[in-house]
KEKE-3310 file (N, C-alpha, C; in steps of 0.2 Angstrom, whole numbers, plus 5000, padded with zeros to 4 digits):
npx = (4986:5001:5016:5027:5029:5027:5040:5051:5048:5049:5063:5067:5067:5076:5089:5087:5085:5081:5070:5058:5048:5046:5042:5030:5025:5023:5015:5004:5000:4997:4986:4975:4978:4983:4979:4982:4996:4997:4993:5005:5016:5012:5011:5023:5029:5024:5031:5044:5047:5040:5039:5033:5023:5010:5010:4998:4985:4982:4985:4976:4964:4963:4962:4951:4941:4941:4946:4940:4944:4958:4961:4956:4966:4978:4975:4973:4988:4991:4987:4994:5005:5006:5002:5015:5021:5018:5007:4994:4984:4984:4982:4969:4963:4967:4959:4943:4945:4943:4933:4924:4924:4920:4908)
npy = (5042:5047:5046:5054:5053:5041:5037:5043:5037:5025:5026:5031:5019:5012:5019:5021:5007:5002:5010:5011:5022:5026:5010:5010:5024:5020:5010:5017:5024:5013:5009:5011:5010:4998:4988:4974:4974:4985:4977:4969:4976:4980:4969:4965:4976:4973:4964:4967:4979:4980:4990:5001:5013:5018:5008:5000:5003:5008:4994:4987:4993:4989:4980:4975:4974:4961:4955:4952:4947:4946:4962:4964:4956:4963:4977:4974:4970:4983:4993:4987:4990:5005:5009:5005:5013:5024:5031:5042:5046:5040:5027:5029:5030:5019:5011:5016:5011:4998:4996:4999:4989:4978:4979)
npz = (4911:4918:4909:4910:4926:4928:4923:4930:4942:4940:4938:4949:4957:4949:4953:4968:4973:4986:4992:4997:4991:4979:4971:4980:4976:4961:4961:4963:4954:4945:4948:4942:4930:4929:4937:4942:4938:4950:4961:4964:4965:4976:4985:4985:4993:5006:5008:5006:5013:5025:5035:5031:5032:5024:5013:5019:5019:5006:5001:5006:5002:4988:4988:4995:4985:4978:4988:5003:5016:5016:5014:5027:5037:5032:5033:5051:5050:5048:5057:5068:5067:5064:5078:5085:5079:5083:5077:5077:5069:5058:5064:5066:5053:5049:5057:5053:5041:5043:5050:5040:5032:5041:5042)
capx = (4992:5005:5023:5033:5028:5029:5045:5053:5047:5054:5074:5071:5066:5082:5095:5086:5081:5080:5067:5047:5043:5046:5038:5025:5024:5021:5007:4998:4998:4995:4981:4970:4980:4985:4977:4986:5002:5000:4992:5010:5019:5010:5010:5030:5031:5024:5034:5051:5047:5034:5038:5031:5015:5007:5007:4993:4979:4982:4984:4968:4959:4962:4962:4945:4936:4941:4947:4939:4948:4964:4961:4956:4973:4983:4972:4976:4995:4994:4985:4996:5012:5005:5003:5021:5027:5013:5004:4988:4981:4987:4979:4961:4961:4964:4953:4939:4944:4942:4926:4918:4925:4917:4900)
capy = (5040:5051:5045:5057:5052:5034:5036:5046:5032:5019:5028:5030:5011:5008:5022:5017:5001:5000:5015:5011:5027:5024:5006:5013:5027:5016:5007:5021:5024:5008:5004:5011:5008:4991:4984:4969:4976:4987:4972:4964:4979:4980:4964:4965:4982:4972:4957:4969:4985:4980:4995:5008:5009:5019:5003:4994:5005:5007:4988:4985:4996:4988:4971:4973:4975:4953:4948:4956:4941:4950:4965:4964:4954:4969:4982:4971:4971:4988:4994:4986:4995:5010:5008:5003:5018:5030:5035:5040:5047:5031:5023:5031:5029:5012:5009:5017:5006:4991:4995:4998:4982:4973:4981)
capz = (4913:4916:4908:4915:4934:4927:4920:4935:4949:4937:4938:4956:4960:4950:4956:4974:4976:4995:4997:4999:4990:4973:4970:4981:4968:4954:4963:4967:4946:4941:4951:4936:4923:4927:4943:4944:4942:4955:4967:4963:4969:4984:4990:4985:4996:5012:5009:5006:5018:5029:5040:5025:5032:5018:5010:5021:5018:5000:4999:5008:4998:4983:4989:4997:4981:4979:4996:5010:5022:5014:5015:5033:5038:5029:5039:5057:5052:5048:5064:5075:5065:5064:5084:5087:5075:5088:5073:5082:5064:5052:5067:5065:5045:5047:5060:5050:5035:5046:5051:5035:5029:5043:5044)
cpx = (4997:5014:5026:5033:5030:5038:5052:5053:5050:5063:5074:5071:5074:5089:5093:5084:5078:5073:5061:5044:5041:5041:5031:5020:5020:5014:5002:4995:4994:4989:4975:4972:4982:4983:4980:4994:5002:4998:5001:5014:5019:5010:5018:5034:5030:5026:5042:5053:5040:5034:5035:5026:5011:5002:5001:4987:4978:4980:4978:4962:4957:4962:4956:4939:4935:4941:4945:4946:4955:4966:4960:4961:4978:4982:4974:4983:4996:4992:4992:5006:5011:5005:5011:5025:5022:5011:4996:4984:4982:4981:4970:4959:4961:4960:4944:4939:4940:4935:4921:4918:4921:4911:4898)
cpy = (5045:5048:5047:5054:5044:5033:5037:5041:5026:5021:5029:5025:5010:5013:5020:5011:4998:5006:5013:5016:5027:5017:5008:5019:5024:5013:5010:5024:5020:5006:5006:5011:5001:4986:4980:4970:4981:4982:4969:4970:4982:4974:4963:4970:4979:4966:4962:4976:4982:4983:5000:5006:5012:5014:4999:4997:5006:5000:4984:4987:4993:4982:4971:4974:4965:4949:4951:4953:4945:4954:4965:4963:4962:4975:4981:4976:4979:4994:4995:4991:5001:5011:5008:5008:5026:5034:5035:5041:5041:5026:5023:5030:5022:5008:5011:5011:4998:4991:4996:4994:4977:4974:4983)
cpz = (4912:4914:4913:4921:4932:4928:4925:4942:4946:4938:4943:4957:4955:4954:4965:4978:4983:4996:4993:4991:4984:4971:4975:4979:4963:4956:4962:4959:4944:4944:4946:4931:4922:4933:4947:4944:4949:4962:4969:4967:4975:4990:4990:4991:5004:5013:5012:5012:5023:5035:5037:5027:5031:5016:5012:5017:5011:4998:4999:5006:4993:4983:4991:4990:4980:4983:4999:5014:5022:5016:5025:5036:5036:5034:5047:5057:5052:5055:5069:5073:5067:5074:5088:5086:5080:5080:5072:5074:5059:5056:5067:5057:5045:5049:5056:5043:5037:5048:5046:5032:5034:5045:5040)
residu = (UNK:UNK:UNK:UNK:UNK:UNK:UNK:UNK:UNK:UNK:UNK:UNK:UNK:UNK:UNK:UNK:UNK:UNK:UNK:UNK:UNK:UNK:UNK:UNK:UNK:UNK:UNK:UNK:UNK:UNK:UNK:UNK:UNK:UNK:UNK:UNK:UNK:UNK:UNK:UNK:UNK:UNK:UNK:UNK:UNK:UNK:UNK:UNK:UNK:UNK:UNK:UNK:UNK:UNK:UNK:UNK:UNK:UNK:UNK:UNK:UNK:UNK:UNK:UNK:UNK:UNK:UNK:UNK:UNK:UNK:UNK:UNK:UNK:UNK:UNK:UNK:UNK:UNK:UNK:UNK:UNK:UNK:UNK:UNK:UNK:UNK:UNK:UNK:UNK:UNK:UNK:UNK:UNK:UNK:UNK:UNK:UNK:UNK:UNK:UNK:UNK:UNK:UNK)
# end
């Protein structure tokens, strides 16, 4: 675990509370040190920004280990953003994610 990094995305989530990057940050920590906290900041990232489209594939990652159905749902919506926002590469990583979840 790194503190410092910890410590540093926790002061920006409060001096910036509007930007993705930070609690996106912290997920991306905690998801071995705390798993379920970082499900909760990921599922709160595509409730409260679900333009950050980081977050899909992350989420889907770590959501496919319990929920496929989830994960696959997460994958869709993030496809079709990633599409909308023309990001042909987002769109091929996600596309692979999708298909080694359904094969």
């Amino acid at each position: 675990m790194d503190n410092e990094r910890i410590k540093m995305l926790l002061a920006g989530v409060k001096e910036e509370p509007n930007d993705p990057f930070y609690p996106y940050g912290l997920a991306l920590e905690y998801i071995v040190l705390d798993p379920q906290k970082a499900v909760e900041l990921l599922e709160s990232l595509l409730q409260t920004h679900p333009d950050y489209l980081p977050t899909y594939y992350t989420a889907a990652k770590l959501f496919s280990i319990s929920n496929s159905e989830r994960a696959i749902a997460i994958l869709e919506a993030g496809f079709e953003l990633a599409k909308a926002q023309q990001n042909a590469k987002a769109q091929r990583e996600i596309q692979s994610a999708l298909d080694e979840l359904m094969f």
